[in-house]
PAROLUM-477857 format. One line per 5 residues: for each residue x, y, z of N, C-alpha, C. Coordinates in steps of 0.2 Angstrom, whole numbers, plus 5000, padded with zeros to 4 digits. Each point is the difference from the previous one (the first is absolute). Layout:
# PAROLUM-477857
X Y Z X Y Z X Y Z ~ ... .
END
This chain:
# PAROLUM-477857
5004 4994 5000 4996 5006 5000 5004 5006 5000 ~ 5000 5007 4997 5003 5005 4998 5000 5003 5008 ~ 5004 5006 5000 4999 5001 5007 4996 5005 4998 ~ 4997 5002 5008 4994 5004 4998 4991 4996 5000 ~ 5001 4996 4998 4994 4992 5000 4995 5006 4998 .
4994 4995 5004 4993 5004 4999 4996 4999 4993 ~ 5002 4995 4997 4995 5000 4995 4994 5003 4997 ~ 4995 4997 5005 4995 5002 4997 4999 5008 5002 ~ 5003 5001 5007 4998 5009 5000 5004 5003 4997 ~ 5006 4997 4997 5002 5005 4997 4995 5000 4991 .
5000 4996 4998 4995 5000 4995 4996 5005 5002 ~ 4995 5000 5004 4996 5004 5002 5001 5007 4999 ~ 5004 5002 5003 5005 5005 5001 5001 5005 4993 ~ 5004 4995 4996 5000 5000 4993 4994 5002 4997 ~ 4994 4999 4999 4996 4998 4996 4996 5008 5004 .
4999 5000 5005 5000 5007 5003 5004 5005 4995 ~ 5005 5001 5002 5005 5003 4995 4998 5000 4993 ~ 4998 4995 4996 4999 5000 4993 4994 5004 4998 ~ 4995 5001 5004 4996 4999 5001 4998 5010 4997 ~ 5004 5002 5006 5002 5008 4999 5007 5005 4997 .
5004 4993 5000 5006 5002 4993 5001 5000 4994 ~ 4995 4995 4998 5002 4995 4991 4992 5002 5000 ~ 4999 5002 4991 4995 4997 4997 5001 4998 4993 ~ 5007 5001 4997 5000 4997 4995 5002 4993 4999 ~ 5001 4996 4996 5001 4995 4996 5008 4999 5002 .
5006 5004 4999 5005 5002 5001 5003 4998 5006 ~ 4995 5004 5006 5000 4999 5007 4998 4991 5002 ~ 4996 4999 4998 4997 4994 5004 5007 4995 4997 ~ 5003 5002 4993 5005 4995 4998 5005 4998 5004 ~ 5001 5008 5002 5007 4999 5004 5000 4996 5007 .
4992 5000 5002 4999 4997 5005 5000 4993 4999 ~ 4997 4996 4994 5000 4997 4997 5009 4994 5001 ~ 5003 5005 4996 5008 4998 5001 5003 4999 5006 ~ 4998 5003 5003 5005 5002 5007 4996 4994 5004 ~ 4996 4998 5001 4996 4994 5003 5003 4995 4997 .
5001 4997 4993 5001 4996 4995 5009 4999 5004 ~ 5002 5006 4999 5010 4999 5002 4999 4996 5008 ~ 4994 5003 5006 5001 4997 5005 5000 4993 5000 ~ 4994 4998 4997 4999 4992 4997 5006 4995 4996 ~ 5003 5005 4994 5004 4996 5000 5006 5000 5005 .
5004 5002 5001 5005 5003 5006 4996 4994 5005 ~ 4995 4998 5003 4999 4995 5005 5000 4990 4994 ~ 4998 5002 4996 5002 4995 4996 5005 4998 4998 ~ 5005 5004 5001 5007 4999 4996 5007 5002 5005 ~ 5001 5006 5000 5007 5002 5005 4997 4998 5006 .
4994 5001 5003 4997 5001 5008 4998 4992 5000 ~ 5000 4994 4996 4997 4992 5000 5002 5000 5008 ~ 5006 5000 5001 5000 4994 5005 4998 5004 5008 ~ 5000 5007 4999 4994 5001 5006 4995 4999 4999 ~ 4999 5003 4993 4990 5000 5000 4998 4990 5000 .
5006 4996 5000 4997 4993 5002 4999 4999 5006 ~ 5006 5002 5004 4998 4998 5007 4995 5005 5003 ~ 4998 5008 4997 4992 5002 5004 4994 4996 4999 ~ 5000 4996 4995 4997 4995 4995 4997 4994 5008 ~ 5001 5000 5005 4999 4994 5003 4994 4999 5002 .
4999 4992 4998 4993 4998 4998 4997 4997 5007 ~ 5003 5004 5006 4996 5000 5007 4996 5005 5001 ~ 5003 5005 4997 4997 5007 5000 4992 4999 4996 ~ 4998 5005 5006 4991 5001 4995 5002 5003 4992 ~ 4996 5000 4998 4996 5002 4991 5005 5006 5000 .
5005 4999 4995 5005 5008 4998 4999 5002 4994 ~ 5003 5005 4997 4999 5005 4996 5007 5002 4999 ~ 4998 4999 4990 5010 5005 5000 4996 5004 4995 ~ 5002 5007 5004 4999 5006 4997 5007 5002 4996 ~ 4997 5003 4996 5005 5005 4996 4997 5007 5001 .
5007 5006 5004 5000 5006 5002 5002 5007 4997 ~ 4995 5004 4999 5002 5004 4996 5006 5005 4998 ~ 5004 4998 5006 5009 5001 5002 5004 4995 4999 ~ 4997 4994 4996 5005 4995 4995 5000 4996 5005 ~ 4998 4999 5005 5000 4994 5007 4995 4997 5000 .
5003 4994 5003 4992 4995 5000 5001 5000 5008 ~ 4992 4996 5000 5000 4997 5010 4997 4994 4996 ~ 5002 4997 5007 4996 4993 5001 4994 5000 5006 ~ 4994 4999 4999 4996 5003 5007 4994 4997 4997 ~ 4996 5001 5008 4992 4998 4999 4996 5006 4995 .
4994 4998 4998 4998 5004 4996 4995 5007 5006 ~ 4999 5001 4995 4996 5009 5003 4992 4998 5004 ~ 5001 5001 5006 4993 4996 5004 4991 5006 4999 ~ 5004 5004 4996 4992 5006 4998 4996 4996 4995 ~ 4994 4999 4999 4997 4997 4993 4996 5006 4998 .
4999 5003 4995 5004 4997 4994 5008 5005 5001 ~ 5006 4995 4998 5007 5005 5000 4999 5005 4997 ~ 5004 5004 5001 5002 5005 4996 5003 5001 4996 ~ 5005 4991 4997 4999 5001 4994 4999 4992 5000 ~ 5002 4997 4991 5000 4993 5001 5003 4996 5002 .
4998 4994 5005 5005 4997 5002 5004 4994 4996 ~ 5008 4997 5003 5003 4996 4996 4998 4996 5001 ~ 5002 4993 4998 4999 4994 5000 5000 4997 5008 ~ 4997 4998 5005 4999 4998 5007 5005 4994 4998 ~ 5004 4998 5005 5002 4992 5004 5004 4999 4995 .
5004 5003 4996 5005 4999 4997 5005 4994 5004 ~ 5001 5002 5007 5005 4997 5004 4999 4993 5002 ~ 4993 4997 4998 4998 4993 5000 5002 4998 4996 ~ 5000 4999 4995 5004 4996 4993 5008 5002 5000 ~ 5004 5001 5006 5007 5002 4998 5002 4991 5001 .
4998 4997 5005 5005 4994 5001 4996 4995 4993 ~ 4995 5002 4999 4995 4993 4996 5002 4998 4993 ~ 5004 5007 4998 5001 5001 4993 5011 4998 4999 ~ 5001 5001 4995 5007 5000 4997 5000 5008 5002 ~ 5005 5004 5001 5003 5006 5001 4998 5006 4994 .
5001 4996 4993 5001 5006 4996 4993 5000 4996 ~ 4994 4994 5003 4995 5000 4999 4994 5002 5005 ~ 5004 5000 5005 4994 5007 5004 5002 5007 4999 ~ 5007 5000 4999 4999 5009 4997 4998 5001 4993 ~ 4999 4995 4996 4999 5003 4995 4991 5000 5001 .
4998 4996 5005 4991 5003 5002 4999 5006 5000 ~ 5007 5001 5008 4999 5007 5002 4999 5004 4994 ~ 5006 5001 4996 5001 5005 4994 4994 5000 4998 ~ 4995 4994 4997 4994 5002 4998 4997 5004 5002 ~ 4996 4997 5006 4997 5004 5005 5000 5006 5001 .
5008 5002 4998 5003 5006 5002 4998 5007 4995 ~ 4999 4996 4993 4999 5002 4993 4994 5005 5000 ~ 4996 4992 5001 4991 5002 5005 5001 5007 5002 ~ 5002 5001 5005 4999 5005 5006 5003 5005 4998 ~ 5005 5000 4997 5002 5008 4997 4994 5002 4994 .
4997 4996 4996 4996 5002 4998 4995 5002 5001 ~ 4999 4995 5005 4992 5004 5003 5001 5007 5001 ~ 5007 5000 5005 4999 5005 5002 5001 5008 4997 ~ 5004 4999 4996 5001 5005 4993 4994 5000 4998 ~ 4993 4997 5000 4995 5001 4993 4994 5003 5007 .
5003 4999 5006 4994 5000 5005 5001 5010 5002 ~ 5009 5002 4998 4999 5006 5001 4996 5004 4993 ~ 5002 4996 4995 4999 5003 4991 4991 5000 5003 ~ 4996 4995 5004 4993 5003 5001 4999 5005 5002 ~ 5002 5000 5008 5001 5005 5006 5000 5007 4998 .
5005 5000 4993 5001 5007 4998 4995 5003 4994 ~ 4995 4994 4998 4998 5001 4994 5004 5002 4993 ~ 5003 4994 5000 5004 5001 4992 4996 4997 4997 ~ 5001 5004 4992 4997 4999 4997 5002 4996 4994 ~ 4996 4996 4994 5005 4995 4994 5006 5002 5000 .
5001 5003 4998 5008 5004 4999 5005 4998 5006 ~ 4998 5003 5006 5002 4999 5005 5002 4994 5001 ~ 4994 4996 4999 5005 4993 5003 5003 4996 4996 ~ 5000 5000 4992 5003 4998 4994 5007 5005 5000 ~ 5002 5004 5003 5006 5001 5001 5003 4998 5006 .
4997 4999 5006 5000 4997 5005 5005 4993 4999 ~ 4996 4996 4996 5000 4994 4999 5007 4998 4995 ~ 4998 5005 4994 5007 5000 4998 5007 5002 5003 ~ 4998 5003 5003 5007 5003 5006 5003 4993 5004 ~ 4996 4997 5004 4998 4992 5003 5003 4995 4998 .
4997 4998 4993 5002 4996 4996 5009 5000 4997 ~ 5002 5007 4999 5006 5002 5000 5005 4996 5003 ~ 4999 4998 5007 5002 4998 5004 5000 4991 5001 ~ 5006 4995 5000 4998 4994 5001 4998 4997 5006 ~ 4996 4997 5001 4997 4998 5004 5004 4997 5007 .
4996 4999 5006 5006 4997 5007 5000 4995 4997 ~ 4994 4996 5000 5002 4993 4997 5005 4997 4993 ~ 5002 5004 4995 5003 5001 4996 5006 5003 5005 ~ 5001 5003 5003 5007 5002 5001 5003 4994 5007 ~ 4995 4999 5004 5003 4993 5001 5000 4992 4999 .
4997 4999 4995 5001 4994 4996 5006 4999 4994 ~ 5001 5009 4999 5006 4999 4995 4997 5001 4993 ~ 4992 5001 5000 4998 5001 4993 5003 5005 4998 ~ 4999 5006 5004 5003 5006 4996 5006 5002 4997 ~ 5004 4996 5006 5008 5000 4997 5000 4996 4992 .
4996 4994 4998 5000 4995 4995 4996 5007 4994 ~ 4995 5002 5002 4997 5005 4994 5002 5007 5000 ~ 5005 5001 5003 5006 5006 4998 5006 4998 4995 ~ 5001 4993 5001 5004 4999 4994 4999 5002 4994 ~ 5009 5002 4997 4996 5004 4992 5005 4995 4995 .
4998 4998 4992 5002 4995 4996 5005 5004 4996 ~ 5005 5003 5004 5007 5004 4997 5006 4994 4998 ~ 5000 4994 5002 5004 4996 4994 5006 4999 5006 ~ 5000 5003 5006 5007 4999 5005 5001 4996 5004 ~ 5007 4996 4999 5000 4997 5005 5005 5000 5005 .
5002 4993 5003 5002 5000 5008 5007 5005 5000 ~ 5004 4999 4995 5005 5006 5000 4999 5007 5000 ~ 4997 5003 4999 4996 5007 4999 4999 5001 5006 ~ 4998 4998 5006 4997 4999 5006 5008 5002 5005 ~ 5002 5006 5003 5006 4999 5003 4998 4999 5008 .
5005 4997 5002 5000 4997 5008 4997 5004 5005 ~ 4996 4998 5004 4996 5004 5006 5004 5003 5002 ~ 5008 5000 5003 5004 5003 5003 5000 5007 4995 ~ 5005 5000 4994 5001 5004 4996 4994 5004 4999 ~ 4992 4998 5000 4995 5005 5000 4999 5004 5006 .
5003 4997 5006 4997 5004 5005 5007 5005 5003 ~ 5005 4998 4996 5006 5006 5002 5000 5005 4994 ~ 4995 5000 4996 4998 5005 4994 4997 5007 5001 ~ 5001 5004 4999 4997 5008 5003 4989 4998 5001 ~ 4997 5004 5003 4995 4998 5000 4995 5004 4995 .
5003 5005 4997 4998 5001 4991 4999 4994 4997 ~ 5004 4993 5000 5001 4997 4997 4994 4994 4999 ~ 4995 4999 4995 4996 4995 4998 5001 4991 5001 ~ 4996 5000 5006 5002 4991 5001 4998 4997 4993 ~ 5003 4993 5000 5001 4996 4993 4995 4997 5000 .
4997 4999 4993 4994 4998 4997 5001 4991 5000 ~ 4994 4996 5006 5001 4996 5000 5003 4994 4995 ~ 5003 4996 4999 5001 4996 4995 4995 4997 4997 ~ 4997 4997 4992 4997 4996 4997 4998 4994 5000 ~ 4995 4996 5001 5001 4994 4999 5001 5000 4993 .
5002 4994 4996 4999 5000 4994 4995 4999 4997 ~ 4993 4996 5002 4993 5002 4997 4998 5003 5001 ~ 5004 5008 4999 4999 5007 5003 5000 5005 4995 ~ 5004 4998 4998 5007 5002 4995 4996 5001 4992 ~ 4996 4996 4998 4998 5002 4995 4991 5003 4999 .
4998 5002 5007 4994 5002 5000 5000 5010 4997 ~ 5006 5001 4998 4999 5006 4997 5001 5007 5003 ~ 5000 5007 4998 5003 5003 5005 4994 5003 5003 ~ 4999 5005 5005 4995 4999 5004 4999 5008 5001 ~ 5005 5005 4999 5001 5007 4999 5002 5004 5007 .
5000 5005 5000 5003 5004 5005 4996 5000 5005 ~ 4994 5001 5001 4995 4999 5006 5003 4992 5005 ~ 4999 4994 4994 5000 4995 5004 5007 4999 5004 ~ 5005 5004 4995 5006 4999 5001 5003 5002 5009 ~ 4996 5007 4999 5000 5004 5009 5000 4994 5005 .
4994 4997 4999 4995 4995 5004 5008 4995 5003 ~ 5004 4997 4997 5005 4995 4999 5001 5003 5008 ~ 5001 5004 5001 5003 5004 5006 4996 5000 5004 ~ 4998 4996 5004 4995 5000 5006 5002 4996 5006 ~ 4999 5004 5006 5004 4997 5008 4996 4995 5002 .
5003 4995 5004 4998 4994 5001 4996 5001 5007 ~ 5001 5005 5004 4997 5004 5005 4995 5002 5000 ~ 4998 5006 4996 4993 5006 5000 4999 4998 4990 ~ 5003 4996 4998 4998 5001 4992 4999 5005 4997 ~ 5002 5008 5000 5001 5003 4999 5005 5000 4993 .
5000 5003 4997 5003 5000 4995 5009 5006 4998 ~ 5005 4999 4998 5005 5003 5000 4997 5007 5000 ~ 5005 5005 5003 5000 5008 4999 5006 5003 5000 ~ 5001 5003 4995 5009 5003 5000 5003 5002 5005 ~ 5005 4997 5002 5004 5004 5007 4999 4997 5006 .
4996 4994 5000 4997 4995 5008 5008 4993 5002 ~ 5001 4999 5004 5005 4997 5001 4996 4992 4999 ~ 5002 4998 4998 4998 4990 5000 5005 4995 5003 ~ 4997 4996 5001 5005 4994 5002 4996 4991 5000 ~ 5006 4997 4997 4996 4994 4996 5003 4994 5005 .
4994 4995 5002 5002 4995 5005 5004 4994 4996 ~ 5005 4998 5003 5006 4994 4996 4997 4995 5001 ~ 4994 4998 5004 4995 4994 5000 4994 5001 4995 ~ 4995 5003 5000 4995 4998 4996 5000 5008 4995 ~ 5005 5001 4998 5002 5007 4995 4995 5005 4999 .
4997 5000 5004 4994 5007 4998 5004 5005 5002 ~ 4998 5007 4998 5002 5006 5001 4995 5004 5004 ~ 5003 5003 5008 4997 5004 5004 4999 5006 4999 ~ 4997 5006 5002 5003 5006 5001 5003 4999 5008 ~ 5006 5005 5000 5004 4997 5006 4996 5004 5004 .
4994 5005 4999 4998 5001 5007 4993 4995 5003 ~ 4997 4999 4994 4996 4993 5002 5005 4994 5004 ~ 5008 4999 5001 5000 4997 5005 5007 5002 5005 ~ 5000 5006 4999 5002 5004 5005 5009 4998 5000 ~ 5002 5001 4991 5006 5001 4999 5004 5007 4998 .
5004 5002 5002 5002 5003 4994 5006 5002 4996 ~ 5002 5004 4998 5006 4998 4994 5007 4999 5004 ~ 5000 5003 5005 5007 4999 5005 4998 4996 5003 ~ 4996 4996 5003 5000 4994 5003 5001 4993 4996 ~ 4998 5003 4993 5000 4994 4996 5006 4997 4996 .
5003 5005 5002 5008 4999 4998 5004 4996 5003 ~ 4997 4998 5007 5005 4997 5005 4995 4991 5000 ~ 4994 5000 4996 4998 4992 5000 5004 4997 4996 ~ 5002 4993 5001 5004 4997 4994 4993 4997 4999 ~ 4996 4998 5002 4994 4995 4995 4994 5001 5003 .
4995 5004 4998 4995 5004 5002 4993 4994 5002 ~ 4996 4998 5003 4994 4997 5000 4995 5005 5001 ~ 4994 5000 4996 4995 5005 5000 4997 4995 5010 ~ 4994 5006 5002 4995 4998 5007 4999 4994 4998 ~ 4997 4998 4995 4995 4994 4997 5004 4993 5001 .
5007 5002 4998 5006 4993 4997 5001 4997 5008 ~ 5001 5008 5003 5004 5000 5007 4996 4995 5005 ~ 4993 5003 5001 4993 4994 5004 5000 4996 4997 ~ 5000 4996 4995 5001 4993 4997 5003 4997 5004 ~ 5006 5003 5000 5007 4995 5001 5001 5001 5010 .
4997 5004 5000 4998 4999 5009 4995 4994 5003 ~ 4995 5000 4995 4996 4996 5002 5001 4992 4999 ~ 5005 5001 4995 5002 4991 4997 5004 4995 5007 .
END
């Protein structure tokens, strides 16, 4: 759980705030994302807390995503009806019953769910109109899904069919003692990859997306790629940065790291 906790009242809280700050499209988005990155963040660099707040002794819990990029793990909001929609309940039941990367990938559904409700439940509140929420949604859609970023779909459908292989790809070390101008390397290709065509500049940007928040590359952010399972992070989604990175001989992303504690 982030520090700070308080899920549901913070939500509340929030939703107050939104309520007499935001009324465009624009606004609901950003709360939209910033909710979205606290979710992810608990599905990916935060796993192996947000597993152990996860205990299936505890009553019916709730993983919020917070409009400050943090998530809680907590019971849900005891006022009917909430002030806003509620996540998924008892999430924390199905943690021992399942395989590991098949309850989060639940969660992530669930997770999908609720950011939506909740984006479409302010687009009513404010009375958006067609337009409104068809920009809404486009904005939304822009973005890959929790469940797509932690199943690895997204990483899989950012790949782009530029012809490059394993050679072209220089060593995690050599990327991350590279100036933070410098653009991390475009995954390598399978070969039944290779001849599906080129895919143009839009698709191209996409190749560059963090294995943390899914976010997409920006000129001048610092990266760093784990020597286990080679995704590329932004180094502050996991709390790297270019002078610290200089002194890892061989980097494991949160993710790699909880595996191998848990084995």
């Amino acid at each position: 759980m982030d520090e700070g906790g308080g899920g549901a009242a913070a939500a509340a809280a929030a939703a107050a705030s939104m309520h007499h700050n935001a009324r465009s499209a624009e606004d609901v988005f950003r709360d939209f994302r910033a909710r979205r990155a606290g979710i992810v963040k608990a599905l990916t660099t935060d796993v192996e807390k947000f597993y152990q707040q996860c205990d299936p002794e505890k009553e019916n819990l709730c993983l919020y995503g917070l409009p400050n990029e943090t998530w809680d793990v907590t019971l849900p909001a005891e006022e009917v009806p909430p002030e806003l929609p509620e996540p998924a309940l008892g999430i924390n039941f199905a943690r021992d019953g399942m395989i590991e990367k098949d309850w989060l990938s639940l969660v992530a559904v669930h997770s999908d769910a609720w950011l939506l409700s909740v984006a479409f439940y302010f687009g009513a509140r404010f009375g958006f109109d067609k337009e409104a929420r068809r920009r809404l949604f486009t904005m939304i859609n822009g973005l890959p899904t929790v469940y797509e970023v932690v199943t690895g779909i997204a990483k899989k459908q950012s790949k782009v069919s530029n012809g490059s292989n394993k050679s072209n790809k220089p060593s995690s070390k050599s990327s991350r003692q590279s100036n933070s101008n410098s653009k991390p390397a475009k995954p390598a290709q399978p070969k039944d990859e290779e001849d599906s065509g080129q895919e143009g500049a839009e698709d191209e940007d996409q190749a560059y997306m963090c294995g943390a928040c899914g976010e997409t590359y920006a000129n001048g952010e610092f990266w760093i790629c784990c020597d286990i399972c080679e995704k590329w992070f932004h180094g502050k989604c996991v709390r790297i940065t270019p002078a610290k990175a200089e002194h890892i001989k061989q980097y494991k992303c949160p993710g790699c790291s909880s595996k191998r504690s848990r084995e």
